[in-house]
KOLSE-297503 format. One record per residue (C-alpha): residue in three letters; y, x, z. Coordinates in nm, 4 decimals. Example, Ala and Ser with C-alpha at 12.3 -4.5 7.8 and 13.67 -1.06 7.14 Angstrom:
<rs>
    aa          Y          X          Z
   ALA    -0.4500     1.2300     0.7800
   SER    -0.1060     1.3670     0.7140
</rs>
This chain:
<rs>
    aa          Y          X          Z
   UNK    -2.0426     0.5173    31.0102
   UNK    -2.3818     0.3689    30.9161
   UNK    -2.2634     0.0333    31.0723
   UNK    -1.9698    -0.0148    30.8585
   UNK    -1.9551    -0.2236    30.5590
   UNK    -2.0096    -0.0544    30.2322
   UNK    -1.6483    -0.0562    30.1280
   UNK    -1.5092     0.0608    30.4426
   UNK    -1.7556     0.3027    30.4579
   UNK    -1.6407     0.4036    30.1124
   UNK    -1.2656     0.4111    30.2447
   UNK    -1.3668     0.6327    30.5564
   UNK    -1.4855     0.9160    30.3657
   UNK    -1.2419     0.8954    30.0952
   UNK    -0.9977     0.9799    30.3655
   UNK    -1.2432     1.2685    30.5351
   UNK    -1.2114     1.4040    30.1662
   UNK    -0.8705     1.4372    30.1514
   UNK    -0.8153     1.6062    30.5192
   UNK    -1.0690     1.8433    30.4449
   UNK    -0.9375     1.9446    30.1117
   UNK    -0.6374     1.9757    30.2521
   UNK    -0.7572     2.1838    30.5963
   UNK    -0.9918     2.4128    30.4023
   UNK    -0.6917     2.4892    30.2093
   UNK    -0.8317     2.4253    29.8533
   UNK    -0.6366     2.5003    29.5797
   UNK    -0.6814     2.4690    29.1939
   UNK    -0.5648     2.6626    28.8729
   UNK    -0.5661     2.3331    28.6479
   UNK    -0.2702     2.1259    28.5147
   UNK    -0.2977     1.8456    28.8084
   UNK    -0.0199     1.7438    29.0235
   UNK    -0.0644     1.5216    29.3616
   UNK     0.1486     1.4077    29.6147
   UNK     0.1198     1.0662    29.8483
   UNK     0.4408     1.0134    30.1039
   UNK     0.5272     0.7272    30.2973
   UNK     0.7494     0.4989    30.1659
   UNK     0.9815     0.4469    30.5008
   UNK     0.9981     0.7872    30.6301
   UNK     0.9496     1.0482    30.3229
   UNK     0.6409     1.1824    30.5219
   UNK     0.4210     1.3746    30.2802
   UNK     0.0762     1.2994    30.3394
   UNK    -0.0435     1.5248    30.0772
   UNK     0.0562     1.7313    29.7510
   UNK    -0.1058     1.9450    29.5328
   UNK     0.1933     2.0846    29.2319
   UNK     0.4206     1.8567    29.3842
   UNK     0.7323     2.0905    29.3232
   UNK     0.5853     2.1939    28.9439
   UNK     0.7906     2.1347    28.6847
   UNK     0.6283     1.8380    28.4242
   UNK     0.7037     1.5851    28.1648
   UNK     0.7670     1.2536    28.2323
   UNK     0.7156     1.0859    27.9655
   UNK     0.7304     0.6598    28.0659
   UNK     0.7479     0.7067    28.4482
   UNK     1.1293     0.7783    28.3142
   UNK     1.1847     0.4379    28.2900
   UNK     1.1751     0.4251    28.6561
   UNK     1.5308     0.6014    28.6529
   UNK     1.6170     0.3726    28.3454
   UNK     1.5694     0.1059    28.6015
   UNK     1.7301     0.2527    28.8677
   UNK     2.0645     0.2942    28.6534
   UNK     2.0552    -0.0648    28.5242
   UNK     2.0249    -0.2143    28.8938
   UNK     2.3183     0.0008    28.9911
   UNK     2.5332    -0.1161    28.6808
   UNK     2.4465    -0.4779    28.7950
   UNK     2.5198    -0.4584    29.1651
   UNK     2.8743    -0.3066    29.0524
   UNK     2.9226    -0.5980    28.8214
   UNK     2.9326    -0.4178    28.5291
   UNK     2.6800    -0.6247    28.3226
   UNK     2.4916    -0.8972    28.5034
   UNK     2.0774    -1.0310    28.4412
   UNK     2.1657    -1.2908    28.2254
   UNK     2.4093    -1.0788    28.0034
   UNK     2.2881    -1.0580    27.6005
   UNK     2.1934    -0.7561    27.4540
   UNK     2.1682    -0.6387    27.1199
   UNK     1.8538    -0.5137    26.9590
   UNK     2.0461    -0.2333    26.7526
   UNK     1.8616     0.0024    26.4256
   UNK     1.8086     0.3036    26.7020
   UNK     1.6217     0.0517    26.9242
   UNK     1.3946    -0.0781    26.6586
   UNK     1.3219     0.2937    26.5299
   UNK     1.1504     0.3572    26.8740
   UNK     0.7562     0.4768    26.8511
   UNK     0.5134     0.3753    26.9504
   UNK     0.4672     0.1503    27.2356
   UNK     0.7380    -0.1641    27.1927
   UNK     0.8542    -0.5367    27.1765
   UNK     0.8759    -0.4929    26.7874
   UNK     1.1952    -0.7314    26.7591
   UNK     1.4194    -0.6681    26.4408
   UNK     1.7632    -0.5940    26.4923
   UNK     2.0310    -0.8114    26.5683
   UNK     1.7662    -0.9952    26.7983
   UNK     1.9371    -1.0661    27.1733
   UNK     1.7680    -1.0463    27.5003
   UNK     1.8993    -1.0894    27.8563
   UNK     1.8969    -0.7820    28.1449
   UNK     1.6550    -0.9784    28.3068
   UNK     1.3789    -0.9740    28.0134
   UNK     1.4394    -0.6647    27.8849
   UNK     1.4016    -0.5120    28.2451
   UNK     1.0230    -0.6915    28.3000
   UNK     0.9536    -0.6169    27.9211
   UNK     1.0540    -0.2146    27.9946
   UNK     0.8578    -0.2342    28.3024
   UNK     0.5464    -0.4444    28.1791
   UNK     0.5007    -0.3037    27.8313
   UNK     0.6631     0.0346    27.9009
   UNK     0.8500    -0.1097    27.5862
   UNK     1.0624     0.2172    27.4420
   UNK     1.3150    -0.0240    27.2639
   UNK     1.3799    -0.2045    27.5437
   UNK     1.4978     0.1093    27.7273
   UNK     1.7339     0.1742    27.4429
   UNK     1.8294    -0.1389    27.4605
   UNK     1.9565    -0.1215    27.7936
   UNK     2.0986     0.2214    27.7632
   UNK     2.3272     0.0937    27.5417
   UNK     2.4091    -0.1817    27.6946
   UNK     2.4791    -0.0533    28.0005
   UNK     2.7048     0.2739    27.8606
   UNK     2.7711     0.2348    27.5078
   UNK     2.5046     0.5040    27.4002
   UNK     2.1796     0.6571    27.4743
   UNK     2.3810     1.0180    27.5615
   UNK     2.6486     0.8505    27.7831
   UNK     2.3068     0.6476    28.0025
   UNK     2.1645     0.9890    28.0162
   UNK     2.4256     1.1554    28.1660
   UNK     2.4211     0.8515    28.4194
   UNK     2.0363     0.9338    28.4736
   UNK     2.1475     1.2869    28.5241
   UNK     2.4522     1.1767    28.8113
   UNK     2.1943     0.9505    28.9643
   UNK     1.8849     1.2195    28.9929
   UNK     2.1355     1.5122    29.1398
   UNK     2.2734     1.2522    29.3677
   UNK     1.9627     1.1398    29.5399
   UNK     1.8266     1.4749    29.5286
   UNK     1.5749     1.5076    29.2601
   UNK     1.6307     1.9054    29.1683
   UNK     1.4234     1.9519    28.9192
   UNK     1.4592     1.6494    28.7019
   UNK     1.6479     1.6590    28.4012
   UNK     1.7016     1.3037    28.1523
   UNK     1.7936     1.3945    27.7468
   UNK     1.6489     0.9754    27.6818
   UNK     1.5877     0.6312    27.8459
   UNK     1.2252     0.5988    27.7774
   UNK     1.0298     0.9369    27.8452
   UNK     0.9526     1.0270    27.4615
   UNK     0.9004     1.3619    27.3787
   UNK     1.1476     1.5938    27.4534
   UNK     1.1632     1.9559    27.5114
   UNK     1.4627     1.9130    27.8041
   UNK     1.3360     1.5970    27.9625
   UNK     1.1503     1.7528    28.3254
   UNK     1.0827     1.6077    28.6385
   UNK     0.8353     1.6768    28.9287
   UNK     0.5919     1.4527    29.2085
   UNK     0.8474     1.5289    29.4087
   UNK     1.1306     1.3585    29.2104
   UNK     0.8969     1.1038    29.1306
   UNK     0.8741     0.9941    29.4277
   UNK     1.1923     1.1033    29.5610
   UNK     1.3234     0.8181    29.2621
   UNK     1.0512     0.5275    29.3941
   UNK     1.1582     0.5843    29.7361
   UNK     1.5201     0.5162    29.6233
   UNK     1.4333     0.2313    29.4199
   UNK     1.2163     0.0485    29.6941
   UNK     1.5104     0.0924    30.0022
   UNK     1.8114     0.0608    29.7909
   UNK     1.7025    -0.2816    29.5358
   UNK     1.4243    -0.4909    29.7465
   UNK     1.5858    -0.7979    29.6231
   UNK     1.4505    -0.6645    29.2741
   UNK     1.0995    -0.5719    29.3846
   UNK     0.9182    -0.8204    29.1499
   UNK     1.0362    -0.5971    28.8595
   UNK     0.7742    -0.2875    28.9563
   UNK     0.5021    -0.4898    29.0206
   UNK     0.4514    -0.7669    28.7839
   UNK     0.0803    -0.8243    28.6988
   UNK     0.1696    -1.0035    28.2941
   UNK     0.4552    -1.1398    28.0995
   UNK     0.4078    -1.4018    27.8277
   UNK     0.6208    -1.4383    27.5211
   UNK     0.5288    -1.7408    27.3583
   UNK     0.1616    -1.7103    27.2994
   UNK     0.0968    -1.3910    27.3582
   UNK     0.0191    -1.2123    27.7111
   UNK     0.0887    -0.8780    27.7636
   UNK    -0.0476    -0.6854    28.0879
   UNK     0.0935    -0.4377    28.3186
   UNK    -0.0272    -0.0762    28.1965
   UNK    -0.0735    -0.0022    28.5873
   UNK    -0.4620    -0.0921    28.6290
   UNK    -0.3999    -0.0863    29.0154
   UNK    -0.1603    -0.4479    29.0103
   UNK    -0.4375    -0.7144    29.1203
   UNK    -0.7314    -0.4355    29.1388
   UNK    -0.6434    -0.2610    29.4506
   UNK    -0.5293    -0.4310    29.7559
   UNK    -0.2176    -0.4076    29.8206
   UNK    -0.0905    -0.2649    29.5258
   UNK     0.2625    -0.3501    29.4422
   UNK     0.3930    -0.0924    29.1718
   UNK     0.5497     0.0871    29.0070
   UNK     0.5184     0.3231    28.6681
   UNK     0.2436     0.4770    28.4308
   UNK     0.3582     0.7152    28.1338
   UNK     0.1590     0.8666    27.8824
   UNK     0.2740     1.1536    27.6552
   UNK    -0.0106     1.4427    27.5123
   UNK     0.1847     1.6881    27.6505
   UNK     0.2028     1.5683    28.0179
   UNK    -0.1049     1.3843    28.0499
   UNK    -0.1344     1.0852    28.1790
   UNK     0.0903     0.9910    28.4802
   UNK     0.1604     0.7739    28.7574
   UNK     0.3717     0.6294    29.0370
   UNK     0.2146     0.4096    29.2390
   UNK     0.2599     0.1875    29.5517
   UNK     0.0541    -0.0119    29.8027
   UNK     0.1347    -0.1751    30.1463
   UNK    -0.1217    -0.2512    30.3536
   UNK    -0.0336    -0.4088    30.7141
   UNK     0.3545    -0.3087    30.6939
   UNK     0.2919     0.0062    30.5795
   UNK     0.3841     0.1091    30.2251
   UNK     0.2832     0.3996    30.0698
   UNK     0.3323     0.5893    29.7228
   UNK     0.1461     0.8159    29.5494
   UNK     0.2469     1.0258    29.2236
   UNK    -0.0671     1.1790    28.9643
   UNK     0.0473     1.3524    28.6964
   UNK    -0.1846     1.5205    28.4212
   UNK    -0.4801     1.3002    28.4519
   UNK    -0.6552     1.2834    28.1346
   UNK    -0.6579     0.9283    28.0777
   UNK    -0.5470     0.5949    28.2572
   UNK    -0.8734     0.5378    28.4206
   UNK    -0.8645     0.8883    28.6037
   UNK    -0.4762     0.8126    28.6753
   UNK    -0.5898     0.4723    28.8496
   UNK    -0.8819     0.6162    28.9934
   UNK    -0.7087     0.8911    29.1731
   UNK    -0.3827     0.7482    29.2534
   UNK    -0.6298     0.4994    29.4441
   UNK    -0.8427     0.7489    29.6180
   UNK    -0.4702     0.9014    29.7494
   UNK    -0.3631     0.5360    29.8481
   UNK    -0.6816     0.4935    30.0179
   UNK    -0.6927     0.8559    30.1769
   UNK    -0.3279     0.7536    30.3509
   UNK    -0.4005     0.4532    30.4614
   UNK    -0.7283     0.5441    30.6724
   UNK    -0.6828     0.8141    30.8866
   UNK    -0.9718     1.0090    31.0080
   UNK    -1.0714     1.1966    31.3135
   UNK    -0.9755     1.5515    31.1521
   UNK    -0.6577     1.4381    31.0474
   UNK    -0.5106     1.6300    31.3544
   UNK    -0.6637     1.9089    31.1395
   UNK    -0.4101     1.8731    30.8499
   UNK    -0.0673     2.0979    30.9219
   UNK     0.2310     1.8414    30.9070
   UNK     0.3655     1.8948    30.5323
   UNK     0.7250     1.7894    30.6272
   UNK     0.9475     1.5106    30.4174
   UNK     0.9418     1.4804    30.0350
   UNK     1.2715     1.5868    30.0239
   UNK     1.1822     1.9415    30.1862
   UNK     0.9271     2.0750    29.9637
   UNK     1.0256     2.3571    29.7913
   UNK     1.0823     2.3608    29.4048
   UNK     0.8751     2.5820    29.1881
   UNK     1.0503     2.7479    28.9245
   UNK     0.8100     2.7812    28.6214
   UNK     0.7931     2.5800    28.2619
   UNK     0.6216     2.2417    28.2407
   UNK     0.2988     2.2413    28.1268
   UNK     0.1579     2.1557    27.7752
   UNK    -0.1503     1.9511    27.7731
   UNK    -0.1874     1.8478    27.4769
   UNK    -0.4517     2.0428    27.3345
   UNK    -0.6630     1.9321    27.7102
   UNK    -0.5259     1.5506    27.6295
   UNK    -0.4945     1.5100    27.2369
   UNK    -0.7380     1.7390    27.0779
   UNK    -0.9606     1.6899    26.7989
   UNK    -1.2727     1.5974    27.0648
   UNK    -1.0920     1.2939    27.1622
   UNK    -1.2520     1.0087    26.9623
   UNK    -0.9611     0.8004    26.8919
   UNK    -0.6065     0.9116    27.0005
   UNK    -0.4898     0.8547    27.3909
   UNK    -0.2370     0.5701    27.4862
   UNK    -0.1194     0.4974    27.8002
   UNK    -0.2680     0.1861    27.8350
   UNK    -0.6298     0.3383    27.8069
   UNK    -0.9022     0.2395    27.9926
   UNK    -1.2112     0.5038    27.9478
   UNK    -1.2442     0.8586    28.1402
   UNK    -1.1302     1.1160    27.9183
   UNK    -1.2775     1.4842    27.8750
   UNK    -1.2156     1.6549    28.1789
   UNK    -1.2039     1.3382    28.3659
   UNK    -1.2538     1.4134    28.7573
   UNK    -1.1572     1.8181    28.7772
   UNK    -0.8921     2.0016    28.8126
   UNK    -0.8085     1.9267    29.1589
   UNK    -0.9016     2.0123    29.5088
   UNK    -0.9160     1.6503    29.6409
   UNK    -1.0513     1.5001    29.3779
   UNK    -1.3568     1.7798    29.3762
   UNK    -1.4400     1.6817    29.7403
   UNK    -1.4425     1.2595    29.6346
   UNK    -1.7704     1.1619    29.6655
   UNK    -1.9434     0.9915    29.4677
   UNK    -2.0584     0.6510    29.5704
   UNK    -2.3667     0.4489    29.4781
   UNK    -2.3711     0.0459    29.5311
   UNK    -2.6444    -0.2049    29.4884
   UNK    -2.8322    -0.2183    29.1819
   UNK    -2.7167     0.1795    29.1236
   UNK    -2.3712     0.1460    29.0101
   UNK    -2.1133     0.3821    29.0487
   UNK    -1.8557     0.2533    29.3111
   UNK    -1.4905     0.2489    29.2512
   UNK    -1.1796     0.2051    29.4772
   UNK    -1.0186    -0.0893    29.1672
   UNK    -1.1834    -0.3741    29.1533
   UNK    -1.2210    -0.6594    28.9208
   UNK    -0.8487    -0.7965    28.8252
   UNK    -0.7656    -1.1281    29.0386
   UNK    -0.4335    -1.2919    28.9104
   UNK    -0.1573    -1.3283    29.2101
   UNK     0.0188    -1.4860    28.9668
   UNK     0.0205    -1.6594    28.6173
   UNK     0.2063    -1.4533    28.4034
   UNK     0.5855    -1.4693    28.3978
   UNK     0.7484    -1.5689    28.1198
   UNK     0.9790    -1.3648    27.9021
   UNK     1.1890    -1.4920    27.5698
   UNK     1.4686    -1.4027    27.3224
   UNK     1.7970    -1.4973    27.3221
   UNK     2.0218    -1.6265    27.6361
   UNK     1.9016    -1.7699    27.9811
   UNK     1.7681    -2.1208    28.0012
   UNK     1.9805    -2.3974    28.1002
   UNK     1.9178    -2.5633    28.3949
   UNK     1.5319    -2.7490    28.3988
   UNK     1.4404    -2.6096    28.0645
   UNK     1.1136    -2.4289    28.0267
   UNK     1.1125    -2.0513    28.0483
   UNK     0.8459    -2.0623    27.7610
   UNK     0.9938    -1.8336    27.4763
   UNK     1.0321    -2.0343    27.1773
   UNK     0.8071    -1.7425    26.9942
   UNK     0.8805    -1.5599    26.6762
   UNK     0.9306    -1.7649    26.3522
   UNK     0.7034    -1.5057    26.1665
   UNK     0.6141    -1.1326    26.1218
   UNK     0.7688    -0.9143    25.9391
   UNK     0.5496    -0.5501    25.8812
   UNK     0.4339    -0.5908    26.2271
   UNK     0.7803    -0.6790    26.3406
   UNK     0.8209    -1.0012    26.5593
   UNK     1.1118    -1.2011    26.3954
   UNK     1.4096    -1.3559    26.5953
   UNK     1.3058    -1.7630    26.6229
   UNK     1.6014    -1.9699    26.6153
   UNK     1.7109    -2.1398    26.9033
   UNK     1.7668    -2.4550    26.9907
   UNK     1.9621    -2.6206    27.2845
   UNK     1.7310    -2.7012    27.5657
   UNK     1.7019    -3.0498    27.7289
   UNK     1.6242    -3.0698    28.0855
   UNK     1.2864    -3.2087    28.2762
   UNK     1.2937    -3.4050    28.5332
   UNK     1.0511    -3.2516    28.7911
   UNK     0.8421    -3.4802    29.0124
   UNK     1.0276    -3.6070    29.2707
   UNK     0.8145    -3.4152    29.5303
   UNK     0.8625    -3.1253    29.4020
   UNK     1.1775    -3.1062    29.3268
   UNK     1.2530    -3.2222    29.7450
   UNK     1.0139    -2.8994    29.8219
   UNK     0.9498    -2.5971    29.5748
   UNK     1.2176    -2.3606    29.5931
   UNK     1.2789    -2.2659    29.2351
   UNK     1.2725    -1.9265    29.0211
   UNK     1.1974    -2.0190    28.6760
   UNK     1.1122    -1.6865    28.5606
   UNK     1.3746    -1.4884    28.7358
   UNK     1.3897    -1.2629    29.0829
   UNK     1.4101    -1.4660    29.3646
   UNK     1.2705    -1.5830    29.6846
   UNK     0.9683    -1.7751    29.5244
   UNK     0.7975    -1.6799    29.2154
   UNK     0.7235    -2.0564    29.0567
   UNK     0.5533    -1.8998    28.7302
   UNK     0.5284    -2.1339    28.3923
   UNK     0.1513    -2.2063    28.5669
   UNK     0.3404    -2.4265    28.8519
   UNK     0.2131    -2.2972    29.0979
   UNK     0.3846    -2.0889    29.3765
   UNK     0.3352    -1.7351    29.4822
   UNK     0.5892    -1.5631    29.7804
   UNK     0.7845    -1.3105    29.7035
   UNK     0.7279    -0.9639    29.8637
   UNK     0.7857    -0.9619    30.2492
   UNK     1.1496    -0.8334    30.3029
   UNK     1.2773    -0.9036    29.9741
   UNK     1.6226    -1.0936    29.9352
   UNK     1.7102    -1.3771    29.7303
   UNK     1.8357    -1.3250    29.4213
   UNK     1.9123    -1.6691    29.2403
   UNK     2.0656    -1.6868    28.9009
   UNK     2.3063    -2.0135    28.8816
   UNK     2.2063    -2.1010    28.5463
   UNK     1.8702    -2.1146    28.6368
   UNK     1.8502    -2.3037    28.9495
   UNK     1.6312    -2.6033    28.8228
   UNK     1.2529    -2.7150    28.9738
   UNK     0.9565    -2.5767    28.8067
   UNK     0.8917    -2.7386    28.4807
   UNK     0.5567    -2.6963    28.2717
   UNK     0.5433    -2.4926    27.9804
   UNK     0.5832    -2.8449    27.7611
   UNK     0.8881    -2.9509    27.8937
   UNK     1.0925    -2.7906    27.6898
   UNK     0.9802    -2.8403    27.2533
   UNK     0.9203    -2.5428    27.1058
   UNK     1.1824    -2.5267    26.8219
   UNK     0.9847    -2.2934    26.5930
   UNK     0.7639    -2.5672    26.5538
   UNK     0.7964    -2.8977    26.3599
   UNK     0.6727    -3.1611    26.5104
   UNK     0.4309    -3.3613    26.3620
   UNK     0.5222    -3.6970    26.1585
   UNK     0.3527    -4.0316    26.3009
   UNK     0.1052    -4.1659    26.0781
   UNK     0.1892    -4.5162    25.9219
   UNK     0.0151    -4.7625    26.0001
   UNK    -0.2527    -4.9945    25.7693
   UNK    -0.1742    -5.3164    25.7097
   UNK    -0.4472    -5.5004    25.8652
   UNK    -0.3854    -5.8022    25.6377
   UNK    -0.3102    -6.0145    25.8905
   UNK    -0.0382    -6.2074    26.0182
</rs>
């Protein structure tokens, strides 16, 4: 072991860790739940409260996906459809796009903004898009959980705010990411996309595994005081794709940092892992019948120096206990005496994908949004469109770069121009409208903008 690199060395024990935890038979009292699987086969590779009741709160969206996807591949809406911004959208707290109402996005945006942002009006936007009202999408959540199997999950809203009948479990969890990564690869990009832009402004993925861990490649955080702060995430690594669920950590650096160390712990086996009893598939474990638990005094309480969100990046009290595998993590010190970690430093695999208001660009116009006209009480206001010209692209790259412009398909060309592949196995998805070569962000004006006048010129006095 003293031979191998510091980070595999790291990696090594963090797997030890987790088949001794498991072996000894640790358990733990606190509000924690745990579970890794494997993505192909439903093999759990560990769980700790996998079957305990919980709170969602944003990892709901997952479903909220899951439903819209369906609705699409039965041709009941399709990506580039319009959608209303209604009053109930725009009352949504706290976490959202901000647009007034009246204000029209596509499937397609409002999808990577609900997944991105974790933007609550987007979900509502979509739930009533897709069925007419937030009850009537719930009660689709509802058929969809109790049809793939998830027992103890109950929907009451799209978005995973507050609410004393919304439950779920790991289990369901990842009973619900296992569903959404066999049945929609073509729609993979969704659940792991690292930024969107509208206009100016960038906003990142609140999972702090995209582009920290390798091989990370989704799916959901969430973030209410009463559950904690959860996760769902993924990670393939030489074919092999595993997910991992954390719910109750007590802020999104713990989250990160555990649903790593589980990632980690599956993907390097160790030479006691013949140790660890087989745990059977996810869909075997047996539910626990008991309430969900509260943790908002642990999460929210008047110790906390500012209040939690689930984009948060410090440890919170408690951070690091309440669990039997995460007890036995070691600690690790690196050169110069820092504490090691399993996330590194972000490294963009892509140049943020562009999102905008209003319908799908024409063919060759740039997926730039044309950015709000103003701000109204935080509010971003609705800029008025205009019709878009097309680019020519370079005549090389229009004879070789597959194209995307800022929708799922088989190449991701972001408004960067550069090309990144799209995960292995997925299937093209190509939206007619859009099928134009990557343009740069100037190629299409930016109507919210007047241009500027050309200055006269002097009359030199000459003639």
């Amino acid at each position: 072991m003293f031979c191998l690199s510091p980070i595999r060395r790291r990696s090594v024990l963090f797997g030890l860790a987790s088949t001794l935890a498991i072996a000894l038979g640790a358990t733990s009292a606190s509000a924690e739940a745990l579970l890794l699987i494997e993505a192909a086969s439903g093999k759990v590779l560990h769980a700790e409260h996998a079957t305990h009741p919980w709170y969602p709160a944003s990892v709901t969206k997952m479903m909220t996906t899951y439903v819209t996807l369906r609705a699409v591949r039965e041709r009941r809406l399709t990506l580039d459809k319009l959608l209303t911004v209604s009053d109930n959208a725009v009352a949504q707290q706290p976490s959202k796009m901000g647009f007034k109402a009246g204000t029209q996005v596509t499937v397609d945006n409002a999808l990577k903004m609900l997944m991105v942002k974790s933007a609550n009006d987007m979900a509502v936007v979509l739930a009533e898009g897709v069925s007419g009202s937030i009850e009537n999408f719930a009660n689709e959540m509802n058929q969809a959980a109790r049809r793939l199997g998830m027992t103890q999950t109950t929907y009451v809203n799209p978005n995973g705010l507050p609410a004393d009948g919304q439950v779920t479990s790991a289990r369901d969890l990842a009973i619900l990411a296992r569903a959404l990564i066999r049945e929609f690869p073509e729609y993979d990009l969704y659940w792991h996309i690292p930024a969107i832009r509208l206009g100016k402004r960038v906003m990142r993925n609140t999972n702090k595994l995209i582009d920290a861990y390798p091989g990370a490649d989704g799916m959901k955080t969430g973030f209410i005081c009463a559950s904690g702060f959860n996760m769902v995430a993924a990670a393939t690594r030489n074919g092999r794709r595993l997910i991992a669920v954390v719910l109750g950590a007590h802020s999104g650096r713990d989250r990160a940092e555990k649903a790593a160390a589980l990632l980690e712990s599956g993907f390097n086996a160790t030479p006691l892992s013949w140790l660890v009893p087989s745990l059977g598939s996810v869909d075997g474990l047996v539910p626990v019948a008991a309430e969900p638990p509260n943790l908002r005094d642990e999460v929210c309480g008047r110790n906390r120096r500012r209040p939690p969100s689930d984009d948060e990046e410090t440890a919170g009290n408690g951070a690091g206990q309440g669990s039997a595998f995460a007890a036995l993590l070691p600690t690790f010190r690196l050169n110069g005496g820092r504490t090691g970690s399993l996330l590194g430093p972000r490294v963009a695999s892509m140049a943020p994908i562009p999102v905008y208001i209003g319908a799908a660009k024409n063919a060759g116009a740039s997926d730039m949004a044309a950015g709000p006209a103003g701000k109204r009480r935080g509010r971003l206001a609705a800029a008025p469109t205009a019709p878009a010209t097309a680019a020519k692209p370079p005549a090389a790259a229009a004879a070789t770069a597959p194209t995307n412009n800022g929708n799922l398909g088989p190449t991701i060309v972001p408004a960067g121009g550069f090309m990144q592949p799209a995960p292995d196995g997925a299937l093209a998805f190509t939206n007619p409208s859009s099928e134009a070569g990557p343009t740069s962000p100037a190629a299409a004006p930016d109507p919210a903008v007047p241009l500027p006048r050309a200055k006269p010129k002097r009359p030199s006095g000459k003639r």
